[in-house]
MDTraj code that builds the backbone (N, CA, C; nanometers):
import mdtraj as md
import numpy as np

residues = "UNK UNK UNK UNK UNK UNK UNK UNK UNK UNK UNK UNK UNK UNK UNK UNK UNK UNK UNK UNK UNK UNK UNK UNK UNK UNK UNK UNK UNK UNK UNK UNK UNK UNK UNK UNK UNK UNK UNK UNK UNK UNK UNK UNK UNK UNK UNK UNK UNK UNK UNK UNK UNK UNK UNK UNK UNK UNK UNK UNK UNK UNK UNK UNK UNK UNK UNK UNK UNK UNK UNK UNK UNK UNK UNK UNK UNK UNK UNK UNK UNK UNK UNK UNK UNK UNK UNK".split()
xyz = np.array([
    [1.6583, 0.9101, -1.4505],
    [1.5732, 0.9893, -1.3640],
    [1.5465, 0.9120, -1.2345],
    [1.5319, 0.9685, -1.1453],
    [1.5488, 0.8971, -1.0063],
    [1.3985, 0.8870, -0.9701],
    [1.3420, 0.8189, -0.9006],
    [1.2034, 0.7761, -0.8373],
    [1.1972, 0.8857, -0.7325],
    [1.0917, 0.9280, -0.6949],
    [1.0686, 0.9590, -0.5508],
    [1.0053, 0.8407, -0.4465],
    [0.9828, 0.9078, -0.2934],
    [0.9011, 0.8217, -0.2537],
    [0.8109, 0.8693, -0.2590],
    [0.7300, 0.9663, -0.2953],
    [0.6188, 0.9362, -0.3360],
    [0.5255, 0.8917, -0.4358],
    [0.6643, 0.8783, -0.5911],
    [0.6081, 0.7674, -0.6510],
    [0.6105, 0.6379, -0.6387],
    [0.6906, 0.5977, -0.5693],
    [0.7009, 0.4950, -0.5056],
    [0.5739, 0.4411, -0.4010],
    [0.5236, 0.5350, -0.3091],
    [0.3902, 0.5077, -0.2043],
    [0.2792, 0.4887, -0.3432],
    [0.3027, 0.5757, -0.4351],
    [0.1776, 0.5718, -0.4847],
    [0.1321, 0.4508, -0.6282],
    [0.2464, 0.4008, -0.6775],
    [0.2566, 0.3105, -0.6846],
    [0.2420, 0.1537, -0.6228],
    [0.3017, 0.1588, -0.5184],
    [0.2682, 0.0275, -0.4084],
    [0.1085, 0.0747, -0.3784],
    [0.0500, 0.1849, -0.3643],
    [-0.1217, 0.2216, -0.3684],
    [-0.2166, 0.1430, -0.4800],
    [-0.1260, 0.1445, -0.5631],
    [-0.2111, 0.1669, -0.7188],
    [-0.1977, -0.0334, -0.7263],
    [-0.0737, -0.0999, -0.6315],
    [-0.0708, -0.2512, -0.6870],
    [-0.2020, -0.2573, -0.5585],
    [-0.1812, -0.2635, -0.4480],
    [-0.2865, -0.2883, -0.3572],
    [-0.4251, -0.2795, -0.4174],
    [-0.4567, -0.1737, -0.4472],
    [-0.5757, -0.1308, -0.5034],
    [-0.6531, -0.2307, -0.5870],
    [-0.5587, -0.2722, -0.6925],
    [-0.6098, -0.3577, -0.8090],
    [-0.6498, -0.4894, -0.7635],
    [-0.5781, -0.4957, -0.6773],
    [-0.5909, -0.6600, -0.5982],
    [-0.6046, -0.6606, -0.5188],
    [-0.7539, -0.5914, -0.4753],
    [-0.8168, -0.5443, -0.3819],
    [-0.8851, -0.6898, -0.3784],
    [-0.9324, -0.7659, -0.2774],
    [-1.0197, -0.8775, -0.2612],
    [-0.9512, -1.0111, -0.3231],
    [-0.8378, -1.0134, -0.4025],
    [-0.7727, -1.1076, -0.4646],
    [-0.6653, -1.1731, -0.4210],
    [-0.6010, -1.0507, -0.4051],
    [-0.4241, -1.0477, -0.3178],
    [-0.4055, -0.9600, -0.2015],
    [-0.3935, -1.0298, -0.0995],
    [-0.2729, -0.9520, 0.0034],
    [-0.2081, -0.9478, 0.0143],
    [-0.1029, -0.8203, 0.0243],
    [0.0366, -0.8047, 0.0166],
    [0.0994, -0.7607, 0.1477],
    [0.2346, -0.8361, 0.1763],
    [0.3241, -0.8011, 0.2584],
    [0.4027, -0.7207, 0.2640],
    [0.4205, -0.6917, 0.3785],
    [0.5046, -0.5269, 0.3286],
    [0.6249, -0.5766, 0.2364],
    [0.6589, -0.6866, 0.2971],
    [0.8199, -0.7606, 0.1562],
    [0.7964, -0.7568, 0.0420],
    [0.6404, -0.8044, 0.0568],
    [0.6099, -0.8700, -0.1347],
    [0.6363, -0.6940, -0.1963],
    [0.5399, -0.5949, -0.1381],
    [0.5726, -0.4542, -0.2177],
    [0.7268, -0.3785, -0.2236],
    [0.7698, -0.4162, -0.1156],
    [0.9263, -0.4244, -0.1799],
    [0.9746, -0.4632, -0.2743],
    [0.9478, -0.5852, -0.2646],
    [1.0558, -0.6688, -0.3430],
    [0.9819, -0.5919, -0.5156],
    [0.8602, -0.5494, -0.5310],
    [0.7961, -0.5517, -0.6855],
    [0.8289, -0.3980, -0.6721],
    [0.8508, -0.3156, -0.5815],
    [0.9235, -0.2015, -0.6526],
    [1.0871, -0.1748, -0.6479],
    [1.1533, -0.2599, -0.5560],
    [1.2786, -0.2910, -0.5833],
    [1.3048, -0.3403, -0.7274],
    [1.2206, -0.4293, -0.7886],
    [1.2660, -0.4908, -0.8930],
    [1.2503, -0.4107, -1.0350],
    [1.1261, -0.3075, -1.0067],
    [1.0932, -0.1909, -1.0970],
    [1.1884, -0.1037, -1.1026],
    [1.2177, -0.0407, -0.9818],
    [1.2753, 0.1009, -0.9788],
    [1.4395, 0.0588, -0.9450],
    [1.4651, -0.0471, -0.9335],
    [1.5924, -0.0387, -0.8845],
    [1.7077, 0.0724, -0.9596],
    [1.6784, 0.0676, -1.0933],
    [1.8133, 0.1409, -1.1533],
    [1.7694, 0.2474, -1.1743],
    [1.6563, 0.3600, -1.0819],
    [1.6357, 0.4554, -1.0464],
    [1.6697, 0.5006, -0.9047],
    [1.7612, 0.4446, -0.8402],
    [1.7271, 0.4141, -0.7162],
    [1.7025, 0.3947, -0.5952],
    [1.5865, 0.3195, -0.6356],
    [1.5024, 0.2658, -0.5513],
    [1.5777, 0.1571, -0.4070],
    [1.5842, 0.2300, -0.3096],
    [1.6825, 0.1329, -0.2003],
    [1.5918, 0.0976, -0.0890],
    [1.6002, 0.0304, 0.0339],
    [1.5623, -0.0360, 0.1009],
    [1.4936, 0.0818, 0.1753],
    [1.5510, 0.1890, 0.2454],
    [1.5250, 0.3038, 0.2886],
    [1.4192, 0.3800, 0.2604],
    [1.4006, 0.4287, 0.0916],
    [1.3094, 0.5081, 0.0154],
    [1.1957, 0.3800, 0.0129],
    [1.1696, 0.2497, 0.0004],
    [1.0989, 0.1694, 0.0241],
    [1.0051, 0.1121, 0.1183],
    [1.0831, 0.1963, 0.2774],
    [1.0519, 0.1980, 0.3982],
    [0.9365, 0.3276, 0.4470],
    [1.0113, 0.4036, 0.3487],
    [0.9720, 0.5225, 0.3808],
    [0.8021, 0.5709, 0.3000],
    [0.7585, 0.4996, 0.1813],
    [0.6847, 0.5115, 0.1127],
    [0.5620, 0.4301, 0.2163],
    [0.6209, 0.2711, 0.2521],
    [0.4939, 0.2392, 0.2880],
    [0.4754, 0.2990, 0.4097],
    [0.5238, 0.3416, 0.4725],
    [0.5152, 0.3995, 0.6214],
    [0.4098, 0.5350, 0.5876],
    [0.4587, 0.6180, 0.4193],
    [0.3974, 0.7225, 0.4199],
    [0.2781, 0.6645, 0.3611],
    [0.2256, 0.5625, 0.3235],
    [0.1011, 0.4864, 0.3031],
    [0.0216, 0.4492, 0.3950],
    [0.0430, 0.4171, 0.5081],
    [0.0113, 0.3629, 0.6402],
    [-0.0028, 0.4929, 0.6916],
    [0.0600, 0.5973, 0.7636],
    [0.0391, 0.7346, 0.8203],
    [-0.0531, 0.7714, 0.7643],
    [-0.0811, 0.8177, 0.6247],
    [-0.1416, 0.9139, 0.5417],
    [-0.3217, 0.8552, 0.5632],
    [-0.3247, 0.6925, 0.5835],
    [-0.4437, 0.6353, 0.6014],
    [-0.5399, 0.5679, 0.4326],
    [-0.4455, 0.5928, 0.3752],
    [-0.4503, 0.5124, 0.2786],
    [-0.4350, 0.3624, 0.2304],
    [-0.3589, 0.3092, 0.3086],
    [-0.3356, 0.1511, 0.3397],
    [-0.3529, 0.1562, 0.5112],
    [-0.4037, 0.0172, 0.5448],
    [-0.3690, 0.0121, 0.7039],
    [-0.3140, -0.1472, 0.6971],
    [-0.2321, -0.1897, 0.8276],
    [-0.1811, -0.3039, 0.8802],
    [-0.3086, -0.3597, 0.9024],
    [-0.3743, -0.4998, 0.8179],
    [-0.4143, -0.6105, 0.8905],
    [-0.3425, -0.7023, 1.0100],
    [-0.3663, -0.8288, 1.0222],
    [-0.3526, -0.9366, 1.0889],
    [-0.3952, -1.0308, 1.0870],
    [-0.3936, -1.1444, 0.9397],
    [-0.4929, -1.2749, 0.9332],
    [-0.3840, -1.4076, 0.9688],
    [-0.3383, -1.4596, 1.0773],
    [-0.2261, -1.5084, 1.0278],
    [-0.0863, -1.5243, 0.9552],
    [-0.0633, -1.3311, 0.9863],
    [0.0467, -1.2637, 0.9207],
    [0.0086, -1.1065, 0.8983],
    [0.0959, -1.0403, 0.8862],
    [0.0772, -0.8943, 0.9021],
    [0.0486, -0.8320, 0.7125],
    [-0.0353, -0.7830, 0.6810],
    [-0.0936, -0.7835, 0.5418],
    [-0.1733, -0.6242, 0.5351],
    [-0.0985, -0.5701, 0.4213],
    [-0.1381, -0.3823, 0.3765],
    [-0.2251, -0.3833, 0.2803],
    [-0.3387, -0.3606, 0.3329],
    [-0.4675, -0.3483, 0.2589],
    [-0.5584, -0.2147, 0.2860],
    [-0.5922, -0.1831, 0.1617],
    [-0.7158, -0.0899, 0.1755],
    [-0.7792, -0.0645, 0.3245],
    [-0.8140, 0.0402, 0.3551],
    [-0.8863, 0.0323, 0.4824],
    [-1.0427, -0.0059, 0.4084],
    [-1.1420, -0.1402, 0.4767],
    [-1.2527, -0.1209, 0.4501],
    [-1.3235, -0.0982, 0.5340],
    [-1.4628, -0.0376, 0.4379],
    [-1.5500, 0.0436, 0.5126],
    [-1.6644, -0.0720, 0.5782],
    [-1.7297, -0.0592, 0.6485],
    [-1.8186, -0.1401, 0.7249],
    [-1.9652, -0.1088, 0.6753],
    [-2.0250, -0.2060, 0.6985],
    [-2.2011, -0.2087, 0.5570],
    [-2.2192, -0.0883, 0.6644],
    [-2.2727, -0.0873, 0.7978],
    [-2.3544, -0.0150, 0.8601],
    [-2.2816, 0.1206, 0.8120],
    [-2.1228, 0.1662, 0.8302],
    [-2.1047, 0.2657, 0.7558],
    [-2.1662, 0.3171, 0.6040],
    [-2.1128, 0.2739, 0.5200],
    [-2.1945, 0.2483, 0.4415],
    [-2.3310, 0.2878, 0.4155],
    [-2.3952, 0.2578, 0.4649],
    [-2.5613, 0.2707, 0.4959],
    [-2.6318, 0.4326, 0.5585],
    [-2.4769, 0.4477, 0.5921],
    [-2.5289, 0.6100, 0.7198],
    [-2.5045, 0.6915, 0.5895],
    [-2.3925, 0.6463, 0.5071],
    [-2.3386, 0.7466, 0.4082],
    [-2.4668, 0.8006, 0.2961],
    [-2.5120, 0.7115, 0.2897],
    [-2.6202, 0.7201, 0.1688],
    [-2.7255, 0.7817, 0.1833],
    [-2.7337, 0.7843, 0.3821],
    [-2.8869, 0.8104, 0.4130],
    [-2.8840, 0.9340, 0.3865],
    [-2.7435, 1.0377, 0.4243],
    [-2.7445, 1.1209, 0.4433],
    [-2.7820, 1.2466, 0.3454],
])
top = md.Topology()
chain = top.add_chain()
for i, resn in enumerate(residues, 1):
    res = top.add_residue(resn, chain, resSeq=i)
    for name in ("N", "CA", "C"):
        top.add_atom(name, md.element.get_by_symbol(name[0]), res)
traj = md.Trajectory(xyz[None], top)
């Protein structure tokens, strides 16, 4: 059975997620861990490209910048936060 990319985005979602505050991941590192999953479904460089891009568009992951380019959760800000609750 062949992968899509959108199990593929939602997967690379679901590793981010967990290792939220622990691990940051590069767009390579999530390659390389669903290349190595899905390959003999496959999973190619292309459909790999295409997932995190549809992760990044969709606003579900965004591009950091700490000394390297890193796909993390978008977080929310306390003062956000704070408006949400009042409301």
């Amino acid at each position: 059975m062949a992968v899509t990319v959108e199990q593929l985005s939602d997967e690379m979602y679901e590793m981010v997620k967990r290792d939220m505050g622990v691990k940051k991941y590069k767009s390579m590192d999530l390659q390389k861990a669903m290349r190595k999953k899905y390959e003999d479904q496959g999973a190619d460089r292309k459909m790999l490209k295409l997932a995190i891009r549809g992760l990044i568009d969709s606003g579900r992951c965004v591009y950091t910048y700490f000394g390297g380019s890193f796909i993390e959760i978008p977080h929310e800000e306390g003062a956000a936060m704070r408006l949400d609750k009042e409301e």
